[in-house]
N, C-alpha and C positions, 0 to 999 in steps of 0.2 A: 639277433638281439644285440650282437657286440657292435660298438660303433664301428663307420668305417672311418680312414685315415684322416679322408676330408672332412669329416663331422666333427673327429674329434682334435682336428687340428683349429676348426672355427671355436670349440669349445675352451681350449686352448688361450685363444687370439684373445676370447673375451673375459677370463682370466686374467688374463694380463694386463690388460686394460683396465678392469675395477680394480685390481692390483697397484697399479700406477700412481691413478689418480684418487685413490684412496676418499673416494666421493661418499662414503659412508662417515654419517658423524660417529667420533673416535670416542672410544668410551670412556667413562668420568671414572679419575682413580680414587673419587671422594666416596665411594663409596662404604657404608659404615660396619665396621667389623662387630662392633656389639648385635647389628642386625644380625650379621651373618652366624655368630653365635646359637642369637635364640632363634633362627630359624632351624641352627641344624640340634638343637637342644627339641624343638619343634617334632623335627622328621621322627627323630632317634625313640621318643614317646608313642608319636604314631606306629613307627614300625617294630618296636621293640629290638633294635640294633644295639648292640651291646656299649659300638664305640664307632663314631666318623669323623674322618680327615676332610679339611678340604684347604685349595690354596687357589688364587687366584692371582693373577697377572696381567698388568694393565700397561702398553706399550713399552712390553719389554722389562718391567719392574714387577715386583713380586710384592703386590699390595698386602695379602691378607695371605697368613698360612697358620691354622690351627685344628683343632679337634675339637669334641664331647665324648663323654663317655668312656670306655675303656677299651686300651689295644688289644688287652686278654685280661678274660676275667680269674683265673687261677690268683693272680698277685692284685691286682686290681691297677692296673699299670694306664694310669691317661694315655687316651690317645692325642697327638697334637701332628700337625704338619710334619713332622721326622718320621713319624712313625712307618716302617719300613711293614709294604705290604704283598700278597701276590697277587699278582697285576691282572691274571687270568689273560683273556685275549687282545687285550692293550698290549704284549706282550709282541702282537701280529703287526703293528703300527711300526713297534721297532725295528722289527725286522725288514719291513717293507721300507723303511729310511735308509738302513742299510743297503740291500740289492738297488735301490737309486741311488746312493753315491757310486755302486760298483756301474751303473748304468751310464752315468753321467762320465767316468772313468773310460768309457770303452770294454771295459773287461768282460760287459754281460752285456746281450738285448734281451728288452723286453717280449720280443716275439721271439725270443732262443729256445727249441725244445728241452723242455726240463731233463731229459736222459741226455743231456750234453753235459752239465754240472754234477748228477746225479744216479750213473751207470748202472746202479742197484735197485734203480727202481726201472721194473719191467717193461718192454715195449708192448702196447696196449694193438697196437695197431694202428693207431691216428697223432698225430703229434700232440702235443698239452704246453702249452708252454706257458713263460714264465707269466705272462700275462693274465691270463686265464687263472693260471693258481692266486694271484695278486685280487684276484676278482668274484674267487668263488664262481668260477664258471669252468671247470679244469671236467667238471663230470668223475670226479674223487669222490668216495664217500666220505661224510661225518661221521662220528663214534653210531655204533651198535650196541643192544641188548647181548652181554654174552661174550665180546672180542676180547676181555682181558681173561677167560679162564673164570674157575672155580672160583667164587669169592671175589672175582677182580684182583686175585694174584699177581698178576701180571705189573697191573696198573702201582704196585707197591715194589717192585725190584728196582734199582737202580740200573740205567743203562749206560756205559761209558762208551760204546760202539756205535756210530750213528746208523750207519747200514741193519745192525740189529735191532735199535729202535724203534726202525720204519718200517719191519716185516710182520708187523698184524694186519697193515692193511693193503701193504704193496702186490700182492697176488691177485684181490679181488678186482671183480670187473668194475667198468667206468658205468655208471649211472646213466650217463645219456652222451651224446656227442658232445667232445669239447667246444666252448662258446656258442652254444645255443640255448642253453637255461640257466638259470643258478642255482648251488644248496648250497649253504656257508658250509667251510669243510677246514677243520685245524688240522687234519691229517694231511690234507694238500698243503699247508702252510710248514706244515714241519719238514717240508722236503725245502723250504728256502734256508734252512742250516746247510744243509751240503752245497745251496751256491754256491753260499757266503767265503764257507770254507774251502771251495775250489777255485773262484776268480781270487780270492784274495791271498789265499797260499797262509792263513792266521788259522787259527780256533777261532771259532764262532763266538765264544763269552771273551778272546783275545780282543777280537774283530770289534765286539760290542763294546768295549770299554775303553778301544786307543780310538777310535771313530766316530762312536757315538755318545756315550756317557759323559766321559772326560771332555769334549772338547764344549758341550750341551750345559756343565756343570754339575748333572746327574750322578753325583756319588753316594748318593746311598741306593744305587740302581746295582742289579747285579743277576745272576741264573740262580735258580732256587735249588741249591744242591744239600743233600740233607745232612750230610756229615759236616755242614759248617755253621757255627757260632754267630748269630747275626743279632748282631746288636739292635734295641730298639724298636724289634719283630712283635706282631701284631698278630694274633689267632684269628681264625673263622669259625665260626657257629651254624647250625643249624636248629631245626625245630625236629623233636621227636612226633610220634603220630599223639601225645597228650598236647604238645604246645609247648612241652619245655626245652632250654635252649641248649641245648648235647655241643660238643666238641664236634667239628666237620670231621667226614671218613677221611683216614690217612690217604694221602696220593703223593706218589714218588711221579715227580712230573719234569723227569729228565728222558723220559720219550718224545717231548714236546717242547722244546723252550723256544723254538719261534712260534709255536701256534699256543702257548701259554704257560710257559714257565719260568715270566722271570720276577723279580722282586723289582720293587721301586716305593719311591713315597708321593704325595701328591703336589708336594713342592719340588718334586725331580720331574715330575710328568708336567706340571706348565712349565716349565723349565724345557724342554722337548718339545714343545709348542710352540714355546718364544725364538727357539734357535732352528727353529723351520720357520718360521714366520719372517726372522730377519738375517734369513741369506747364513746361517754358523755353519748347520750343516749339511745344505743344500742348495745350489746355484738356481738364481731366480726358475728356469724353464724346467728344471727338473722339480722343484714345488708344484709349478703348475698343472704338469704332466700328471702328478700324482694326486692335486685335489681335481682333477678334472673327470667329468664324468664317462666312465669308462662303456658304460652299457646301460640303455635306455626303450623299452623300459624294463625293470627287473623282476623277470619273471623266473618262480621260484617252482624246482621240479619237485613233483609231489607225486607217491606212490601210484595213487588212482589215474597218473597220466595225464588227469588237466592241471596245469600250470597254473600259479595264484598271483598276480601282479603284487607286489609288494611298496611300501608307500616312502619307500626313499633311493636316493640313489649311490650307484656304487662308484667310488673310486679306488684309485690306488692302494689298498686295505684300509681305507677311511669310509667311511655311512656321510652319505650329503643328505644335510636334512633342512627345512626352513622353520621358523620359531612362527610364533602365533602372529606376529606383528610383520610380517612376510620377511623378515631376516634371513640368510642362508648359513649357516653353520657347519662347520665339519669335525664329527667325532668317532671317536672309538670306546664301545662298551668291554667288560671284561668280567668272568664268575668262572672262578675256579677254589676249592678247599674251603668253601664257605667266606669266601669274600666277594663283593662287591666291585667294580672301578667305571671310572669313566673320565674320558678328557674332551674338553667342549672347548672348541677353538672356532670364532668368529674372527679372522683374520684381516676382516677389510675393516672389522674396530679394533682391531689391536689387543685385542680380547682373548685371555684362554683360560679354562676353571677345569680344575681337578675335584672329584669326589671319590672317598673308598669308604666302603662299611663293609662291618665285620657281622654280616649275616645276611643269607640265603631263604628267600626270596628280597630283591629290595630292587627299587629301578634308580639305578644311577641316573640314566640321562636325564630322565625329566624332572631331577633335583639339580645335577648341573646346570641346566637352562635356566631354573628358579632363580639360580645366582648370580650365573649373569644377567642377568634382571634390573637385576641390583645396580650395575653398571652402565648398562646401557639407554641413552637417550630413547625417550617416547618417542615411537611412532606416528606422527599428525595425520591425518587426513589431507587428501589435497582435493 
């Protein structure tokens, strides 16, 4: 299932290429904010979402960045484009930025056995590398019924030990041979903290804010640690079994901040789009590398043994997907404490839209695409 070098070096080549010559019409920054209001005045009715951000960015500028509704309903506090949220596994994007600058540095390969950065997690028998974890193909499992204890105790203690945080699931066996199926897995992704902090000799939330944040623009981006004061912060919600809108269960999610714990807002996430898009934080080859399709087709391992083809494709922790009008788009979804996220980057229009709501169930992406919509030139027929 995983590509091989020369497949994925031609995939590459033609990256690069629409890359270049940027032969896609570049999307119009006239797009109308009041639109984009009453559409998300629109959703927020539809879905009953308390409050949604969204911001958008059109060759590198930051057209439109605002909200509806409310950050948290206790004060009634507007949501607008600041509003500082949990990213859930948008969270996974950053990190995977990170290990490709350490990539592009020499300090890590992408086919490097993960127990080379990561000593504490068990030899399984078969290598897993970093590649594979980047892919969801490592044969790690996803969360279980039951892995945090009583109550989901566990899932509520702070962890300041990374090696501690990783041992609910570091013992268990590997699902299926590494690189031969897929099951998305944040628990594989949270072992990309201990690269981070091994090739680079920083803290991980160090690492993320002199490398990535900071130089992105991304300041009100940060790890969701609970004994800190964050200004601007945004609740999640849920529905009770009547329908009404409860407070999300508490989650201490410093077992997880590369596989989903960190904050940001959605004028800091195209912001994070725009500075992979034009070269800030990543050297042309190493962007390609990572929106390039990693494994084709993505077949997804499922209990009963047959495998289910899934309808997008994987990259570098990035979903390729194509829009209705045959566009190819690259984003990242995110739910975690009753939030929302998504970032929809169409790169060959210069294109990237941010959405977060503050309630469980809601689909980010196919409201991102809605927006950029907005922006992007018709499709003709030919």
């Amino acid at each position: 299932m995983q590509m091989s070098a020369p497949i994925r070096r031609i995939a590459l080549t033609v990256c690069a290429v629409v890359s270049l010559l940027r032969v896609a019409p570049v999307a119009s920054a006239q797009g109308d904010a009041a639109a984009i209001v009453a559409y998300l005045e629109q959703v927020r009715h539809q879905t009953g979402a308390p409050g949604i951000s969204a911001a958008v960015a059109v060759d590198g500028e930051i057209v439109f960045s605002g909200g509806v509704g409310y950050a948290e309903l206790d004060n009634r506090t507007p949501a607008t484009g600041a509003t500082v949220w949990n990213v859930g596994s948008v969270s996974k994007v950053m990190a995977a930025v990170a290990v490709m600058q350490l990539v592009e540095q020499g300090k890590v390969g992408l086919d490097d056995e993960i127990r080379t950065y990561v000593p504490a997690f068990p030899d399984k028998g078969t290598p897993i590398t970093l590649r594979q974890i980047l892919t969801h193909t490592s044969g790690i499992r996803h969360y279980r019924d039951g892995e945090f204890g009583p109550h989901g105790l566990r899932s509520m203690r702070f962890f300041d030990d990374f090696d501690e945080a990783i041992q609910h699931f570091t013992e268990d066996s590997l699902l299926y041979e590494p690189g031969t199926l897929w099951l998305y897995s944040s628990h594989a992704y949270n072992l990309l903290q201990g690269v981070v902090e091994q090739a680079s000799g920083l803290g991980f939330e160090d690492y993320m804010r002199t490398h990535v944040w900071e130089p992105a623009g991304m300041l009100g981006s940060s790890f969701d640690v609970p004994t800190r004061v964050v200004h601007g912060r945004g609740r999640g919600y849920v529905r009770d079994a009547d329908g009404t809108i409860v407070n999300s269960r508490y989650e201490d999610v410093s077992y997880k901040y590369a596989g989903g714990g960190m904050l940001s807002t959605v004028a800091d996430l195209v912001r994070m789009g725009v500075a992979i898009n034009d070269g800030t934080l990543l050297g042309f080859e190493a962007v390609a590398e990572m929106h390039a399709p990693q494994i084709d087709p993505v077949m997804q391992f499922r209990a009963d043994g047959v495998p289910r083809e899934l309808p997008f494709g994987q990259a570098l922790g990035w979903d390729l997907y194509t829009d209705a009008s045959g566009r190819p788009y690259i984003s990242k979804t995110g739910t975690v404490r009753g939030t929302r996220s998504v970032v929809v980057n169409y790169p060959d229009h210069g294109l990237v839209v941010a959405v977060q709501a503050n309630i469980v169930p809601f689909d980010s992406r196919t409201r991102g695409v809605a927006i950029a919509q907005m922006f992007l030139s018709p499709v003709h027929a030919r």
